[in-house]
N, C-alpha and C positions, 0 to 999 in steps of 0.2 A: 259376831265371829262364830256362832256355834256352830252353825252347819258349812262354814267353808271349809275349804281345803287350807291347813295350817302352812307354812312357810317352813323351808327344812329347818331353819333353822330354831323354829321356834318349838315346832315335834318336836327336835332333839331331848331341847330344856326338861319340856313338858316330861317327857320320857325319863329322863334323868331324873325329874326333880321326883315323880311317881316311885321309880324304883329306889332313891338315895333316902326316901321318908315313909318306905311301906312299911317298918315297922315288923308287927305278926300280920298283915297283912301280906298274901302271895300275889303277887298279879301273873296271869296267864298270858300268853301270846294273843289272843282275843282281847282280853282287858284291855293292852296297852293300845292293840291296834283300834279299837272302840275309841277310847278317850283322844289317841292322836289323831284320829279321822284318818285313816290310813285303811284300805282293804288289803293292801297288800305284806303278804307277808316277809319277802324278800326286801321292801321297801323299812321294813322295822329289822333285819335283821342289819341291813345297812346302817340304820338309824346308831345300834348298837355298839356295831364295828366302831363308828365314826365316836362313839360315848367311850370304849374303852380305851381310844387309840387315841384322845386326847389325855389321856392321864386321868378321867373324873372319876370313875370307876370301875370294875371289871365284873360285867354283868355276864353268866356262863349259863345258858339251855340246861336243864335238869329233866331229863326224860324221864325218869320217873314219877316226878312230881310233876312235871308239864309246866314248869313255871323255871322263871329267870331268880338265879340265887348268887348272891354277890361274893366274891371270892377275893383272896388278894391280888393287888394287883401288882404284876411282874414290869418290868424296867423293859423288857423286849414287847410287852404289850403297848405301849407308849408309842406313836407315830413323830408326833408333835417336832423332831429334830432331826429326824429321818430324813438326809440331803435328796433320797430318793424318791421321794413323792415330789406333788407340784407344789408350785410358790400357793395356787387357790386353794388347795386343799388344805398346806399347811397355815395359810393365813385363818380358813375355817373354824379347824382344829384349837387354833388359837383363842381365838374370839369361845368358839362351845369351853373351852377349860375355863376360860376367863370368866364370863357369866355364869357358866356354871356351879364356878366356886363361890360366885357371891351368895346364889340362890343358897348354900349347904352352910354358908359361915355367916350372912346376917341376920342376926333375931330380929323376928318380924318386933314391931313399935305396938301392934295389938291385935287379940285371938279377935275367931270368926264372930263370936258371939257377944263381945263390947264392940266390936265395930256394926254389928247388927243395928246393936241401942245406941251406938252414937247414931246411927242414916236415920235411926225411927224418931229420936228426940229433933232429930235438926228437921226433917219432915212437921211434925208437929207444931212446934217452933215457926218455921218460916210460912207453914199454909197461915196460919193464924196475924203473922206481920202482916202478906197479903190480905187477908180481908180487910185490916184497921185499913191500909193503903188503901183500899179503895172506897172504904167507907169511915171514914175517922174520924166521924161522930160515936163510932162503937168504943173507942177510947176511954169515953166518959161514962162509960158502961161500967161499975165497980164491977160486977162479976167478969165481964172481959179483961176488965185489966188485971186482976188476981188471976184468972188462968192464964194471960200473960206472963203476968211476975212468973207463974208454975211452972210453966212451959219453958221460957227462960232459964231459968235455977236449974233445973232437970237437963237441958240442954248445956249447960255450961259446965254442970257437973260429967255429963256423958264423955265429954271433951275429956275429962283427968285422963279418963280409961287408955287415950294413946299416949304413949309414952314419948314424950322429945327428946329425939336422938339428930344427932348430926351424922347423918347416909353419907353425905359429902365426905366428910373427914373417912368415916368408916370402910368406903368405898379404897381410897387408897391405902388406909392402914392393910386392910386387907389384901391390897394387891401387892403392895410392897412383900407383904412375910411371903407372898404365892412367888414371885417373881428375885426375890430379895435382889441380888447384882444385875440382872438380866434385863437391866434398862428400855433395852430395844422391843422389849416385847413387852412393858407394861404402855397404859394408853399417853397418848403424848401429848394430850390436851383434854379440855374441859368439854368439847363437845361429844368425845368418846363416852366421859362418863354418862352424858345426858341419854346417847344412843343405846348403853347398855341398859341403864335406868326405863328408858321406853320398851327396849325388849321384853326385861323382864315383866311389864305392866302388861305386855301382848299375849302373854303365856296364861293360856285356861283357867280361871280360878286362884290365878294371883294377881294382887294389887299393887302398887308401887310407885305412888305420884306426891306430889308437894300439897296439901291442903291448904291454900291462903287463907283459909277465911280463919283458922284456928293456929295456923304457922307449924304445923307440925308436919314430916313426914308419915305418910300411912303406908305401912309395908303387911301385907296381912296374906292370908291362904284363906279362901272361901271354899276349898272341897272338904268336900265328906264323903264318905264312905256309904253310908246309907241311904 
């Protein structure tokens, strides 16, 4: 996906989730257009529209610093219930506040840099089962099976580093307190939640799938700044 063209709605996120976690980081109008693969700049100013006009945040042009700087956000900035837009726009709107709020309220299960060493031990780990597979006479190898045991132990221990959380569960806690009586508009089945769970995985530099082989959720951010 790096060099395609992103999906609106997944710029959006990307966009959101960039400026909701810049920190002292400032991003520029170039920054964001860069990262969302966007040349256009009317296309990111839209992007924007569409981000504060759900309710996620209220991202405002700073001419003198040439950079986007988050402001409060006003109740007349909010689209989201506005009988005057359309049913798509408003269904949109909906879905971008929805995902977007999970991105800014769930803690990721583990940072970039244990999930690094968990891919390199399981790497290690599994080239090394492949060769006894296919050769398993190597088995009886004392020195291979002690960097076995190694490689193993090292790999199992990699595994603590994510943390087992229940996304399921966490997923509607969090949509209930965003939505609390507003039934109609939180998701109305289990497939919704898989849908949003896949989006956010679609999203540049974030991860967000079911690990079977360790049964744990991996929710993590792989950018960096650097």
């Amino acid at each position: 996906m790096k060099n395609e063209k992103l999906p609106k709605i997944t710029r959006q996120l990307l966009i959101f989730f960039l400026l909701y976690s810049q920190g002292d980081y400032v991003y520029t109008p170039k920054d964001l257009m860069r990262e969302a693969k966007t040349g256009s700049i009317r296309t990111l100013e839209r992007d924007i529209c569409d981000i504060r006009e759900s309710g996620l945040l209220n991202a405002v042009y700073d001419y003198q610093k040439v950079s986007y700087a988050l402001k409060a956000r006003k109740e007349k900035d909010t689209a989201v219930s506005d009988k005057k837009i359309s049913k798509s726009r408003q269904n949109h709107l909906i879905r971008l506040k929805r995902i977007g709020t999970l991105l800014s309220a769930m803690p990721e299960t583990v940072d970039k840099f244990e999930y690094d060493m968990y891919l390199e031990a399981l790497k290690d780990y599994t080239e090394l089962l492949e060769q006894i597979k296919k050769n398993p006479s190597l088995k009886r190898d004392p020195d291979i099976s002690e960097e076995l045991d190694e490689r193993q132990n090292y790999y199992l221990a990699a595994t603590g580093y994510i943390e087992k959380r229940d996304l399921k569960a966490e997923y509607y806690e969090i949509l209930s307190s965003l939505y609390g009586e507003k039934i109609s508009e939180t998701p109305a089945n289990e497939r919704t939640r898989q849908r949003d769970f896949a989006e956010i995985n679609n999203i540049p530099w974030i991860l967000l799938y079911y690990d079977k082989k360790i049964r744990k959720y991996i929710y993590c951010c792989t950018y960096s700044l650097e």
